[in-house]
N, C-alpha and C positions, 0 to 999 in steps of 0.2 A: 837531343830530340825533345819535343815539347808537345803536350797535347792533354788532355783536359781530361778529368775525372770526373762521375755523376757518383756522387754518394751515396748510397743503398742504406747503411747501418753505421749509425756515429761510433767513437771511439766508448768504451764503457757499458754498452747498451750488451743486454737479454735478448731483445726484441731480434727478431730475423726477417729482414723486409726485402722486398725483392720488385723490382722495376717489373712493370704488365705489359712490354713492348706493342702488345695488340690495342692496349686503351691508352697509354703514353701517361699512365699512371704508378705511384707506387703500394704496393698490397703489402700487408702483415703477413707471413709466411707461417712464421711458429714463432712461440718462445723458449728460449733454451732452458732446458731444467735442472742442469747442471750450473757449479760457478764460475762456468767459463764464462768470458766477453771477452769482447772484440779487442783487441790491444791497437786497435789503430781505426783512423775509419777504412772503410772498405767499399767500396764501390766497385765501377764498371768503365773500361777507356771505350766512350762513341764510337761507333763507325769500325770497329774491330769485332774478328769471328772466330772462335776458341773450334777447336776438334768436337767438343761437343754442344756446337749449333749456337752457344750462348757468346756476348762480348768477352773481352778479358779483363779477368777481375783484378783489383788493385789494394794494392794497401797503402795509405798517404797517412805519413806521420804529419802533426799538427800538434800545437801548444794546446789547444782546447777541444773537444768537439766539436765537429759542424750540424749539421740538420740531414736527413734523406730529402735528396733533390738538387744541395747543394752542390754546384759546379766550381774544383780546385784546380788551377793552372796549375799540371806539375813538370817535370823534367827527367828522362833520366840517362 
């Protein structure tokens, strides 16, 4: 199965960002104040609908960080 990731929060990032599906933009949500990060980037798979109203979130392992916005062809 193959199908695309929109990346919300790189890999190593504080920051907590979240897609604004009504403006088709990405917003800064919070920043975490603990020394937690993200161990992977973390996004959203398109066109899918979670029990609670939102897309289904993902985790895509990657050699580097990408960017929020960034679209990963993944597979699983």
């Amino acid at each position: 199965m193959d199908f695309d990731v929109i990346v919300e929060i790189p890999q190593g990032s504080r920051n907590k960002y979240e897609m604004d599906h009504a403006i088709g933009r990405i917003r800064l949500d919070r920043m975490l104040f603990t020394s937690t990060r993200y161990p992977a980037d973390y996004g959203y798979i398109d066109g899918t609908l979670g029990r609670d109203g939102d897309p289904l979130d993902a985790l895509v392992t990657v050699g580097e960080p990408t960017f929020p916005g960034c679209v990963i062809a993944c597979r699983a």
